[in-house]
C-alpha positions as a Markdown table, in Angstrom:
| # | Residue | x | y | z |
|---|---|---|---|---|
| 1 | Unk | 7.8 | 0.2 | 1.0 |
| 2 | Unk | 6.7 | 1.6 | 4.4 |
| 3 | Unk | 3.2 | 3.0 | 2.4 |
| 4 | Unk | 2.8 | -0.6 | 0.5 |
| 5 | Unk | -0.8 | -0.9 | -0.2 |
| 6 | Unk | -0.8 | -4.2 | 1.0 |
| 7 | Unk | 1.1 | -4.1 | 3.9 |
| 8 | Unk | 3.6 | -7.3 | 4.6 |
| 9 | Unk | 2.1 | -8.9 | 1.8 |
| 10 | Unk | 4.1 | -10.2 | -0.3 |
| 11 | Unk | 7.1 | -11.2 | 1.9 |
| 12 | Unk | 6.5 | -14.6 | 1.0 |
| 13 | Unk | 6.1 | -14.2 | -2.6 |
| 14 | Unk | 9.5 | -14.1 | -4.8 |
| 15 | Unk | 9.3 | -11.2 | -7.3 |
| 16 | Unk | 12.2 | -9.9 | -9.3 |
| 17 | Unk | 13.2 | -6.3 | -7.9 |
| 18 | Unk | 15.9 | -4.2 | -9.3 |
| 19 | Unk | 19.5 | -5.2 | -8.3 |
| 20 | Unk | 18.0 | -8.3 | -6.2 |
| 21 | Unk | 19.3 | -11.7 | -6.9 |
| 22 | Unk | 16.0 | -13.9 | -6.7 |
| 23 | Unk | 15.4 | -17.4 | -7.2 |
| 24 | Unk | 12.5 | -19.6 | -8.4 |
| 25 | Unk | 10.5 | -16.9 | -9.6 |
| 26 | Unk | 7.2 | -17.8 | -10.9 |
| 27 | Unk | 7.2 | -18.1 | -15.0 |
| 28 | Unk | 3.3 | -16.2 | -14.8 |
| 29 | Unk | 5.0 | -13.1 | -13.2 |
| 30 | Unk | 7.5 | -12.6 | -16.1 |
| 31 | Unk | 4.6 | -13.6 | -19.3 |
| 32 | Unk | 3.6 | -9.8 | -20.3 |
| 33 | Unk | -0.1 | -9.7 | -20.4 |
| 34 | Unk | -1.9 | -6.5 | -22.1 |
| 35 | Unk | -4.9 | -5.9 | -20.1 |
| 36 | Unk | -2.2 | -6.1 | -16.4 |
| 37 | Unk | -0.2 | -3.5 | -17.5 |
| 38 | Unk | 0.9 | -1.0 | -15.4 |
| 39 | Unk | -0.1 | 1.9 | -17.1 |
| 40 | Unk | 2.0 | 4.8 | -16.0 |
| 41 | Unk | 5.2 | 6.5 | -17.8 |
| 42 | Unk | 8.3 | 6.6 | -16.2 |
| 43 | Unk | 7.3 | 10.1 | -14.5 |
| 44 | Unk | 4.0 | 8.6 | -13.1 |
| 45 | Unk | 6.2 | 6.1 | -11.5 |
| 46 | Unk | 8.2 | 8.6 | -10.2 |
| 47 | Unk | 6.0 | 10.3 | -7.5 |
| 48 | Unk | 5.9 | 7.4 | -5.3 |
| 49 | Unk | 9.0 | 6.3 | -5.7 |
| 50 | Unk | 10.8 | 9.4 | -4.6 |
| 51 | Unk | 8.0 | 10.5 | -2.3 |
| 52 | Unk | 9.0 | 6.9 | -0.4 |
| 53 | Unk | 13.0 | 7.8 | -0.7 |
| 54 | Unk | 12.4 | 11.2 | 0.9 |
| 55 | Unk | 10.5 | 9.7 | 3.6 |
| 56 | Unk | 13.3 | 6.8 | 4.5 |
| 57 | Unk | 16.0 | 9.3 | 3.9 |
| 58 | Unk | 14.6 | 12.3 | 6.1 |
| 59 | Unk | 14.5 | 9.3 | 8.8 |
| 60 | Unk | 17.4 | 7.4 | 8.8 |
| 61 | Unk | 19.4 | 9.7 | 6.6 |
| 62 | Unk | 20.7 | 8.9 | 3.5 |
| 63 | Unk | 23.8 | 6.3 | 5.1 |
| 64 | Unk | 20.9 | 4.2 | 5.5 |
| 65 | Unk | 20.9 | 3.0 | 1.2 |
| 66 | Unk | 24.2 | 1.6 | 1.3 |
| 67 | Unk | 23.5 | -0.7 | 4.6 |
| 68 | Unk | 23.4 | -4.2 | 4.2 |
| 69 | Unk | 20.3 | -6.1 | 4.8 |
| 70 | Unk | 22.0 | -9.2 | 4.4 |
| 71 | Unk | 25.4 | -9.1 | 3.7 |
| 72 | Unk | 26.1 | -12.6 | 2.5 |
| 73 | Unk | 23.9 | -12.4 | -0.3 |
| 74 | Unk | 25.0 | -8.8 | -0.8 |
| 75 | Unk | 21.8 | -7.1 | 0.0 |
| 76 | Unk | 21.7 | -3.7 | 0.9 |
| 77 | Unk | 18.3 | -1.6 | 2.0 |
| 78 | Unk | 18.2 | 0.3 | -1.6 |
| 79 | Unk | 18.0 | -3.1 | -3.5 |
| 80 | Unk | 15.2 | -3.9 | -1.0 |
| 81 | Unk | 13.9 | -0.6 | -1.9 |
| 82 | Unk | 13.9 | -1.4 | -5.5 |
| 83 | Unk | 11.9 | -5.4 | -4.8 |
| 84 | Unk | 9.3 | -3.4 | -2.4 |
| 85 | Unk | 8.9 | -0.4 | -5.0 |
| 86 | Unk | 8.3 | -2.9 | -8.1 |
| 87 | Unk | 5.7 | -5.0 | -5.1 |
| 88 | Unk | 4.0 | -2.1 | -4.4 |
| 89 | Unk | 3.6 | -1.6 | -8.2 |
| 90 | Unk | 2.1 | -4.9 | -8.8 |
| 91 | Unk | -0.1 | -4.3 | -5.6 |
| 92 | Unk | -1.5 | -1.9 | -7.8 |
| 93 | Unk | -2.3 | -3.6 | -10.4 |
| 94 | Unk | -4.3 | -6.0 | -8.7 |
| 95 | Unk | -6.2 | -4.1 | -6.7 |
| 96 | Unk | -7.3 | -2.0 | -9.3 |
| 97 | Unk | -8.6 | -4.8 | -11.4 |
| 98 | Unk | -10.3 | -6.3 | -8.2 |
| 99 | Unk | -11.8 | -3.0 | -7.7 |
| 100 | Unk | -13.4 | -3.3 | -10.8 |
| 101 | Unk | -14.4 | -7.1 | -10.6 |
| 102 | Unk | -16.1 | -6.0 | -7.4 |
| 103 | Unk | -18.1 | -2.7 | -8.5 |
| 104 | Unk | -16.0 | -0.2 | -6.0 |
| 105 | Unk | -15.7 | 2.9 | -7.5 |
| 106 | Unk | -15.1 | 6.5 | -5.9 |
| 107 | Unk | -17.6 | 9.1 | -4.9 |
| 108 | Unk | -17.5 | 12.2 | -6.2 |
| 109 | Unk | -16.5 | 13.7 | -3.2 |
| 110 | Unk | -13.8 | 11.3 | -2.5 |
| 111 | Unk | -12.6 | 11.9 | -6.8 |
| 112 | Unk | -12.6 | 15.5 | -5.5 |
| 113 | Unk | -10.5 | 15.1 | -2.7 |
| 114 | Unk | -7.4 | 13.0 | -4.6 |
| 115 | Unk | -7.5 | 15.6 | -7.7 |
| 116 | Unk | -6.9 | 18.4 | -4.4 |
| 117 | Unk | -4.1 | 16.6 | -3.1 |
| 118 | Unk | -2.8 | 16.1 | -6.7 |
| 119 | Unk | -2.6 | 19.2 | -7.8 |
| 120 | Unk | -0.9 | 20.5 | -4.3 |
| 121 | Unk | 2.0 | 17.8 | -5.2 |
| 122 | Unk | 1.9 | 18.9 | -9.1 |
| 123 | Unk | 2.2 | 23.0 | -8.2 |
| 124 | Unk | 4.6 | 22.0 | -5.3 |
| 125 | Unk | 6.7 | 19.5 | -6.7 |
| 126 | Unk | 5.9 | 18.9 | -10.9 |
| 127 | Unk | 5.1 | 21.8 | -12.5 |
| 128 | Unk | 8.5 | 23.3 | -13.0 |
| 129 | Unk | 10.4 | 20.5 | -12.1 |
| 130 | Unk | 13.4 | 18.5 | -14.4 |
| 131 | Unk | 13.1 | 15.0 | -13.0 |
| 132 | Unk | 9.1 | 15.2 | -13.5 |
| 133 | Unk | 9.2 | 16.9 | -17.1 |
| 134 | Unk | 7.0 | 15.7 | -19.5 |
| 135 | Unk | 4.5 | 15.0 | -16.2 |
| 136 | Unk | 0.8 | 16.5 | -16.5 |
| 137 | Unk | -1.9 | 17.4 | -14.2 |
| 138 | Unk | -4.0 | 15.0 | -15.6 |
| 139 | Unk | -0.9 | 12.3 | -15.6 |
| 140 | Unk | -0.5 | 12.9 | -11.4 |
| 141 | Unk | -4.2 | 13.2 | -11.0 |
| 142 | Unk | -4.8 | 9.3 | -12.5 |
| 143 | Unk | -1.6 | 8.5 | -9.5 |
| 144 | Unk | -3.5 | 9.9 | -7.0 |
| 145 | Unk | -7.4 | 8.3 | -7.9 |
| 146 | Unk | -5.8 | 5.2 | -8.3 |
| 147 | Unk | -4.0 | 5.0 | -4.9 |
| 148 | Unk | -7.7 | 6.6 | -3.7 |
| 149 | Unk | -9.4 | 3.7 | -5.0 |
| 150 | Unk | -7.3 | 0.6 | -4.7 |
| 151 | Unk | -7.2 | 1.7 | -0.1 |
| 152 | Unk | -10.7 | 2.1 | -0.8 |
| 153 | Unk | -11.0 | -1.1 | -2.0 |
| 154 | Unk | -8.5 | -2.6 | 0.3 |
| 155 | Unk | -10.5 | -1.5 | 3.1 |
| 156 | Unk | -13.8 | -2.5 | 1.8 |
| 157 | Unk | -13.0 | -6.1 | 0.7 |
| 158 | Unk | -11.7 | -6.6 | 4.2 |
| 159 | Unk | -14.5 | -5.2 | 5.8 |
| 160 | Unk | -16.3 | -7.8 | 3.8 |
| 161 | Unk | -14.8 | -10.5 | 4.2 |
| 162 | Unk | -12.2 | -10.7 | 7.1 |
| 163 | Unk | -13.6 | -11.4 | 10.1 |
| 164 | Unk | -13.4 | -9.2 | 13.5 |
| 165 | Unk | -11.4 | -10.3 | 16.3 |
| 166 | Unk | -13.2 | -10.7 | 19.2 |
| 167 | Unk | -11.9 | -9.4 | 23.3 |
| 168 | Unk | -12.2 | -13.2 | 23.9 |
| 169 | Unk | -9.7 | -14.0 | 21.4 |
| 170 | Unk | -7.5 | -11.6 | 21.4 |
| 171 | Unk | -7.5 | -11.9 | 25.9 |
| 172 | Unk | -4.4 | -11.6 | 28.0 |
| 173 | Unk | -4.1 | -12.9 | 31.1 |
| 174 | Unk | -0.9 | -12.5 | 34.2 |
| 175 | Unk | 0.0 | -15.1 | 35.9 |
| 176 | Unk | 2.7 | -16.2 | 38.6 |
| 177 | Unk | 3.7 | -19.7 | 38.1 |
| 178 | Unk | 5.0 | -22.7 | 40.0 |
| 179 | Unk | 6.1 | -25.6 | 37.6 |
| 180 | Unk | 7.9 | -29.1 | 39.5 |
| 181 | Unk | 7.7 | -32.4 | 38.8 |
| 182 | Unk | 6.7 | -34.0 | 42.3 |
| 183 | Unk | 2.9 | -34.2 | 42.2 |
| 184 | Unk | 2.8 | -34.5 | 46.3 |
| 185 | Unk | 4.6 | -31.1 | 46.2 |
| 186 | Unk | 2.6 | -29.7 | 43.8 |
| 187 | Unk | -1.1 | -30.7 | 45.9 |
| 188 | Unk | 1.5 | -29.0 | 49.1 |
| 189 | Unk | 1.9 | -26.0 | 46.9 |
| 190 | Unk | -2.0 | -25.6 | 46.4 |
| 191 | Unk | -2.7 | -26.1 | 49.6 |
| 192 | Unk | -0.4 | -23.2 | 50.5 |
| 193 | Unk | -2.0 | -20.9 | 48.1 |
| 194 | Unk | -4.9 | -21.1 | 48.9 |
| 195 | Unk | -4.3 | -20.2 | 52.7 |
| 196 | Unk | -2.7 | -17.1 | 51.3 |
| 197 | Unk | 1.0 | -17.6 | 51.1 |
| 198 | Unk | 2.8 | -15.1 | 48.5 |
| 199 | Unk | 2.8 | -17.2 | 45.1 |
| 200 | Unk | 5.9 | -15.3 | 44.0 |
| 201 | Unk | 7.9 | -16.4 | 47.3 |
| 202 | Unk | 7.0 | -20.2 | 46.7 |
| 203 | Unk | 7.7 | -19.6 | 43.5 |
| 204 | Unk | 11.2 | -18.3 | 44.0 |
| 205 | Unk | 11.6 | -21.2 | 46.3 |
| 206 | Unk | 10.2 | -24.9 | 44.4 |
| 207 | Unk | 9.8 | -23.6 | 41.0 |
| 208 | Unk | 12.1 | -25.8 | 38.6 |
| 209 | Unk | 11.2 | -23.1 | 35.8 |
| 210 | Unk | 12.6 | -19.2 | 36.7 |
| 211 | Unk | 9.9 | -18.4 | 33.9 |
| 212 | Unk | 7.3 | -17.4 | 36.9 |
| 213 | Unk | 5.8 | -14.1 | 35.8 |
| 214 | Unk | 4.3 | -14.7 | 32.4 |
| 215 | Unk | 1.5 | -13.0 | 30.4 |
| 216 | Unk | -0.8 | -15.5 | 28.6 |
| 217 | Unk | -2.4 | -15.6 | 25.6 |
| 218 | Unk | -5.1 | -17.4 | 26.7 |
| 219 | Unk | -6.9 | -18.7 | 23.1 |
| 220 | Unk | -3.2 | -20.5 | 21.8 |
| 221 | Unk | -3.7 | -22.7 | 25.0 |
| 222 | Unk | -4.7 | -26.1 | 25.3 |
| 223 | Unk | -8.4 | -26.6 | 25.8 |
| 224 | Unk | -7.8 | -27.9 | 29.5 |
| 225 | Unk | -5.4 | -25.2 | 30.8 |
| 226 | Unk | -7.3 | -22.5 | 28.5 |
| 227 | Unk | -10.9 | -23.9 | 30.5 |
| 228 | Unk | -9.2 | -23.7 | 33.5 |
| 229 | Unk | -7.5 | -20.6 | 33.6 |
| 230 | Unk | -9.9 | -18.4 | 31.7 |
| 231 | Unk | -12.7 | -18.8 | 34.9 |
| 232 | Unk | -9.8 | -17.0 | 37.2 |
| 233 | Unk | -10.4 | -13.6 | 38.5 |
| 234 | Unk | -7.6 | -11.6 | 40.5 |
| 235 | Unk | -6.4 | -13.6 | 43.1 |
| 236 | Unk | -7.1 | -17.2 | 42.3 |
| 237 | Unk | -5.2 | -19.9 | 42.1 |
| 238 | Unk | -5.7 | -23.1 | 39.7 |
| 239 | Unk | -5.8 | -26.1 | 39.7 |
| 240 | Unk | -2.9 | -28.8 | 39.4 |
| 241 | Unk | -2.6 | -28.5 | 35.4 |
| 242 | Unk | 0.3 | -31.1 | 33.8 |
| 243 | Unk | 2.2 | -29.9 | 30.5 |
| 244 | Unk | 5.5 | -31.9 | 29.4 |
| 245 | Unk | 5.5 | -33.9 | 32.4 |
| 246 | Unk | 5.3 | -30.9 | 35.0 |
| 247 | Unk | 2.7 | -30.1 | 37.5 |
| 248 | Unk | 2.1 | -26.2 | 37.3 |
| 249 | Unk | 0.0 | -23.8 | 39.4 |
| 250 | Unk | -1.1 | -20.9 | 38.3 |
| 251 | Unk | -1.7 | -17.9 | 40.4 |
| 252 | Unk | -4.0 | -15.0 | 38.3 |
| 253 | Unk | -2.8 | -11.6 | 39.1 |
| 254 | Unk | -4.7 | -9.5 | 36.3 |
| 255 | Unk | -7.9 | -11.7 | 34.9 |
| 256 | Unk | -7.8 | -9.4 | 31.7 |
| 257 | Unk | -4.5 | -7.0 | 30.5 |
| 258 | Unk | -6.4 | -4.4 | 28.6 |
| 259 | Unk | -3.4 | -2.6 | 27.6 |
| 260 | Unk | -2.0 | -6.3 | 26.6 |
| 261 | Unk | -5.2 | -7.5 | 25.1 |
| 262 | Unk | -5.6 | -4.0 | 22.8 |
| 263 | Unk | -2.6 | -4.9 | 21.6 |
| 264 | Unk | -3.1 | -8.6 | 20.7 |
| 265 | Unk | -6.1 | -7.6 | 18.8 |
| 266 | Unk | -4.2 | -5.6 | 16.7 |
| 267 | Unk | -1.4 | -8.0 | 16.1 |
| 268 | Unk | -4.4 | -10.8 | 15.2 |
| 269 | Unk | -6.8 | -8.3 | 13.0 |
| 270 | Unk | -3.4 | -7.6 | 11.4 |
| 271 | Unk | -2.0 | -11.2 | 10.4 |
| 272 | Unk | -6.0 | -11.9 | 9.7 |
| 273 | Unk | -5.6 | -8.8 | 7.2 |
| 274 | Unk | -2.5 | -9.7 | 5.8 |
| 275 | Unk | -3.5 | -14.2 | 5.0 |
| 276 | Unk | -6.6 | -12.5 | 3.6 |
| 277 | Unk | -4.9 | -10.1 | 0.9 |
| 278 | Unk | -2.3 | -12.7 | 0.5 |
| 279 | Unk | -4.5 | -15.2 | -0.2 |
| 280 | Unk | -6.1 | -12.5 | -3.2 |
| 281 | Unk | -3.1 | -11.3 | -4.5 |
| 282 | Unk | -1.7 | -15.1 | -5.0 |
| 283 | Unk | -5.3 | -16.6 | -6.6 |
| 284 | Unk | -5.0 | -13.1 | -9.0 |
| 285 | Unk | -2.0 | -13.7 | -10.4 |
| 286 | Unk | -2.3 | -17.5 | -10.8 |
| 287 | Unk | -4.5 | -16.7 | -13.8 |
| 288 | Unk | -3.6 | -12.5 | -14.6 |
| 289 | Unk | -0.1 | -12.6 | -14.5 |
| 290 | Unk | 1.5 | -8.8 | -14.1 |
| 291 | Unk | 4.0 | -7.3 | -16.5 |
| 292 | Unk | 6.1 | -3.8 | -15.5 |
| 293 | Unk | 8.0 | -2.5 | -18.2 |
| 294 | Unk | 11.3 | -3.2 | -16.8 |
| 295 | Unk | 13.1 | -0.6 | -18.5 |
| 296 | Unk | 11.0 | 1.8 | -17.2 |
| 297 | Unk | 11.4 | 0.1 | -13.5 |
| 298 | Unk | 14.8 | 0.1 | -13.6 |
| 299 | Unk | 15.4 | 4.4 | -14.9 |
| 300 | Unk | 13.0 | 5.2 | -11.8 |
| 301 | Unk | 15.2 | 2.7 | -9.6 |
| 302 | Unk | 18.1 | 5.1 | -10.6 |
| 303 | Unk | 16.7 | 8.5 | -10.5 |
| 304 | Unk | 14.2 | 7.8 | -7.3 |
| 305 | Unk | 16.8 | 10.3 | -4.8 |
| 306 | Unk | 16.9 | 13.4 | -5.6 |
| 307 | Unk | 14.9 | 16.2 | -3.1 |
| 308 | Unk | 11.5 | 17.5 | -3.8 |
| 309 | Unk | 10.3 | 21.4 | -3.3 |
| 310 | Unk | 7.3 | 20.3 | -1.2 |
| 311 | Unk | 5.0 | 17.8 | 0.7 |
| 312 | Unk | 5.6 | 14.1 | -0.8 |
| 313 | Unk | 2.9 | 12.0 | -2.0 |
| 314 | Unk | 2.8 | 9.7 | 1.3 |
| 315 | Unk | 2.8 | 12.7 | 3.7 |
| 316 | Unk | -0.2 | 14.6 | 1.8 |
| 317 | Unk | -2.4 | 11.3 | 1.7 |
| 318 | Unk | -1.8 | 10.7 | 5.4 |
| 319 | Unk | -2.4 | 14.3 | 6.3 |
| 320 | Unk | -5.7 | 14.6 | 4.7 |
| 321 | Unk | -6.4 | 11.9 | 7.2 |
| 322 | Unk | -5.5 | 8.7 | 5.3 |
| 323 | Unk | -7.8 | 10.6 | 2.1 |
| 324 | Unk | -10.8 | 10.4 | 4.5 |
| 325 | Unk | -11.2 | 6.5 | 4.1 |
């Protein structure tokens, strides 16, 4: 789901999901265990689910279910619906009994703010509505303090223990670049550069690789080439370096691409983010294995389309600013 909890997460882990043809799935995820229940009734299950449908749908419109994600195995985007919907349920799971193993709890102002967001969903979209009948306040009001507590958690446990990325890390660097295989043409080449010919020109010109703007990532670089390079400000030129049997010169042409770098850092804090909750999820379920009643699953699978009256459970979280986490 685009709102997973645990964002990317389990891409690598198999899980059954409704309609999906999986292999090698794990024996611990199909042993039913008491105390990893879910917990909710089919109508609990419900407001996510369709909030999640309505979302996609309003997007992409509804063409968009009977897509294929991967046509040779017969995939289309609502059976990947139905694997990320029972993910995001097992997300759940754990990160509510992680919550607990790790004392986070909710203030009473936050426990205040998910029961005001609850019942704007329940009057809007449950009270007098078929597909949630049987759905009460207090049944919505335990959806929304869970989701509350397991981003709260989320968020804390990485605060805790992921560590920051740093501007050094994260640093991208522009280059233009001459790569050839003569070594006397590549001490010429130097020599040139450094009395001011255009590094794009000689480029064009003796470079064996048309590759001669490039942005670097300067911390995946070999120690040498990342020492060398990372001392350049605007304008300078570096040493010979050798990779693969080439001689390359590098000219700098922007020492630091904050607009690059920004992003880099958030690609890095991301995959950082996601190993770490991987990681979690994978030594939880090792010894708590999670059971969904499948029966359950599989009626919200079928009745997870239909149009509600007002603002979806997704779209009320994010507009009370992510509930103020």
């Amino acid at each position: 789901m685009k709102r997973k909890i645990l964002v990317g997460l389990l891409a690598a882990v198999c899980l059954m999901g409704c309609g999906i043809k999986t292999e090698n799935i794990s024996e611990n995820i199909k042993i039913n265990l008491t105390d990893n229940k879910l917990g909710y009734s089919y109508a609990q299950m419900l407001i996510p689910a369709v909030s999640e449908s309505q979302i996609i749908t309003n997007t992409y419109s509804a063409s968009i279910w009977d897509s294929y994600i991967d046509r040779d195995k017969n995939i289309t985007y609502k059976d990947n619906f139905y694997n990320d919907l029972k993910n995001y349920y097992k997300e759940l799971v754990v990160l509510k009994k992680l919550a607990g193993k790790n004392n986070i709890t909710l203030s009473e102002s936050q426990k205040s703010d998910a029961l005001k967001l609850s019942k704007t969903f329940y009057d809007e979209n449950a009270a007098n509505s078929e597909e949630f009948k049987g759905l009460s306040q207090e049944e919505c009001d335990n959806v929304f303090l869970d989701y509350f507590l397991v981003m709260k958690a989320k968020k804390e446990l990485i605060a805790k223990n992921v560590k920051e990325v740093s501007e050094s890390e994260a640093r991208i660097m522009d280059f233009n670049v001459i790569e050839v295989s003569d070594y006397n043409l590549a001490t010429d080449l130097l020599n040139r550069l450094n009395n001011g010919e255009n590094c794009v020109k000689l480029a064009t010109q003796f470079s064996e690789n048309s590759d001669i703007s490039r942005s670097v990532e300067l911390n995946n670089e070999p120690e040498d080439i990342k020492d060398a390079l990372g001392v350049l400000e605007d304008g300078g030129v570096s040493p010979i370096l050798t990779n693969k049997g080439k001689y390359i010169l590098y000219k700098c042409v922007k020492s630091n691409d904050e607009e690059a770098t920004k992003k880099n850092k958030e690609k890095i804090k991301n995959e950082r983010e996601s190993a770490y909750l991987l990681n979690m999820y994978n030594d939880f379920v090792k010894s708590n294995p999670i059971d969904i009643n499948d029966s359950e699953f599989d009626k919200v699978c079928k009745n997870a389309f239909f149009t509600i009256a007002g603002k979806d459970f997704f779209t009320l979280w994010a507009e009370d600013n992510n509930g103020g986490l």
